[in-house]
C-alpha positions as CSV (number, residue, x, y, z in Angstrom):
1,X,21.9,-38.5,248.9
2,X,19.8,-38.6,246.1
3,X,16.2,-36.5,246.9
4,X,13.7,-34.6,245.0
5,X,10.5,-33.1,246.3
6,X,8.4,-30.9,243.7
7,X,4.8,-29.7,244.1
8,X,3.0,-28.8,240.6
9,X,0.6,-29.4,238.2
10,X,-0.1,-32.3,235.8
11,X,0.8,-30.8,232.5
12,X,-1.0,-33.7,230.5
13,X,-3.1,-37.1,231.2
14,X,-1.0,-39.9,232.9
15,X,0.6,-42.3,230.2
16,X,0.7,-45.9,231.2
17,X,2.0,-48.8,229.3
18,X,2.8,-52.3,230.1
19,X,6.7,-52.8,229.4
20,X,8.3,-56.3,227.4
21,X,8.9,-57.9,231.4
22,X,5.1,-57.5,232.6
23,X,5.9,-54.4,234.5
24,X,3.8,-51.4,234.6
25,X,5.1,-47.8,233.9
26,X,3.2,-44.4,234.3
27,X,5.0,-41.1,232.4
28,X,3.5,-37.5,233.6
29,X,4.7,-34.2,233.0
30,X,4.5,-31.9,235.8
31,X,5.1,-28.0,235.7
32,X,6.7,-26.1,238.9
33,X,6.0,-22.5,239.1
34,X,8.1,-20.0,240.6
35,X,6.8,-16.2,241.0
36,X,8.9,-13.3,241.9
37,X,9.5,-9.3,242.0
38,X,12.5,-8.4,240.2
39,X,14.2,-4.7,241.4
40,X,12.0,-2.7,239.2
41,X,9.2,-4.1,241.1
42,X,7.4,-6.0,238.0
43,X,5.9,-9.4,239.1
44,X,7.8,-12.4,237.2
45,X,6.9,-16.4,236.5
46,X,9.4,-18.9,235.6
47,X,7.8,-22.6,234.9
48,X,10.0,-25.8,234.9
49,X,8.7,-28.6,233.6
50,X,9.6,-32.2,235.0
51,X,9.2,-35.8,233.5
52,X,8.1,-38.1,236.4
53,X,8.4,-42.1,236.3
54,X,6.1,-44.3,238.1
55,X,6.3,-48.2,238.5
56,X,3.8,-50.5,239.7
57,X,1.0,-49.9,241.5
58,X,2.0,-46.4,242.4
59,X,1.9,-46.4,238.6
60,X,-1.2,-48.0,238.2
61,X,-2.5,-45.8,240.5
62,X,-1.8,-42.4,239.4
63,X,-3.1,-43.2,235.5
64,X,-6.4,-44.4,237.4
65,X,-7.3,-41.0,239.8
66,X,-5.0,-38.4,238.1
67,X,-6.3,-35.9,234.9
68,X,-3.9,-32.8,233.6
69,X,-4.2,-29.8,235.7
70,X,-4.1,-32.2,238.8
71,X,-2.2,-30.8,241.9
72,X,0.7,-33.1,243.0
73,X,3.7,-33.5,245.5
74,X,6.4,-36.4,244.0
75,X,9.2,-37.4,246.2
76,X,11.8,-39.5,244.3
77,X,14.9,-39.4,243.1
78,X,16.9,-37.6,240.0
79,X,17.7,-40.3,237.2
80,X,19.9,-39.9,234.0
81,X,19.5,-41.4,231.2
82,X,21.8,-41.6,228.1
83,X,21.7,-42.6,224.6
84,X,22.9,-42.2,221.4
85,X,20.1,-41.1,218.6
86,X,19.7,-42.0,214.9
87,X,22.3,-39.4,213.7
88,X,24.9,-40.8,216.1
89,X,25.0,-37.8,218.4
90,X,24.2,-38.7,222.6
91,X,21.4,-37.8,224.1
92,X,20.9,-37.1,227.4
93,X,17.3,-36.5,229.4
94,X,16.9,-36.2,233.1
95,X,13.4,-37.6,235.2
96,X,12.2,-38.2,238.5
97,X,11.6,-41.4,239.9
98,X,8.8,-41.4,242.0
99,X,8.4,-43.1,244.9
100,X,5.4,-41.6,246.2
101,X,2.9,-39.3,244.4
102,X,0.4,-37.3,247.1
103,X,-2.8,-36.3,245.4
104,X,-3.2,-32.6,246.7
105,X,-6.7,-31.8,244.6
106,X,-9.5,-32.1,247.3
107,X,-12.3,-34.9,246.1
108,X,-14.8,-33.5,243.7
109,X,-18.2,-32.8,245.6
110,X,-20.4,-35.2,244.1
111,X,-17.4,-38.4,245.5
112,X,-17.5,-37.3,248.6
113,X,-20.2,-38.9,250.8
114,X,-21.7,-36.8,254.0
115,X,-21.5,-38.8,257.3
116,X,-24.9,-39.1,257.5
117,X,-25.2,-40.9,254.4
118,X,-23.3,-43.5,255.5
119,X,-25.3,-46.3,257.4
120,X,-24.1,-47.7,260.7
């Protein structure tokens, strides 16, 4: 089974770009923290950082309503990819496929409308 879940942060503005068959592709880079005490008590911080791959309108989606320092959770899948470069020697990169992005941020106060602003 082939699963990934990772909460973070958006590490740079969505990049979306139409690909060559009409399709629509969104890149983000998304940084996991992890914090610990090592056994001489100092407090420690390791960051990962993670290429994510949207298609479609999940795509479409996150370039629209996502900024860098936005607060994700991406469930999708581990995908390979291998090539060979210009000076002949292979290449390899690892990404997550998303399949679904929740937006964790709460709305900014000023989009949020009060119940009693809402007519009936």
């Amino acid at each position: 089974m082939n699963i990934v879940i990772l909460t973070g942060f958006l590490g740079a503005n969505p990049e979306v770009k139409q690909l060559d068959s009409g399709a629509t592709v969104c890149n983000m880079s998304l940084a996991t923290n992890q914090h610990w005490t090592d056994k001489d008590g100092e407090k420690k911080q390791r960051t990962d950082w993670h290429r994510i791959v949207c298609f479609g309108s999940l795509g479409e989606t996150c370039a629209k309503y996502l900024a860098k320092g936005a607060q994700v959770a991406v469930r999708g899948e581990l995908r390979s990819n291998t090539w060979e470069d210009d000076a002949g020697k292979t290449q390899r990169s690892v990404e997550i496929l998303a399949k679904s992005v929740d937006f964790l941020d709460r709305k900014p106060e000023n989009a949020a409308k009060k119940i009693e602003d809402i007519p009936f």
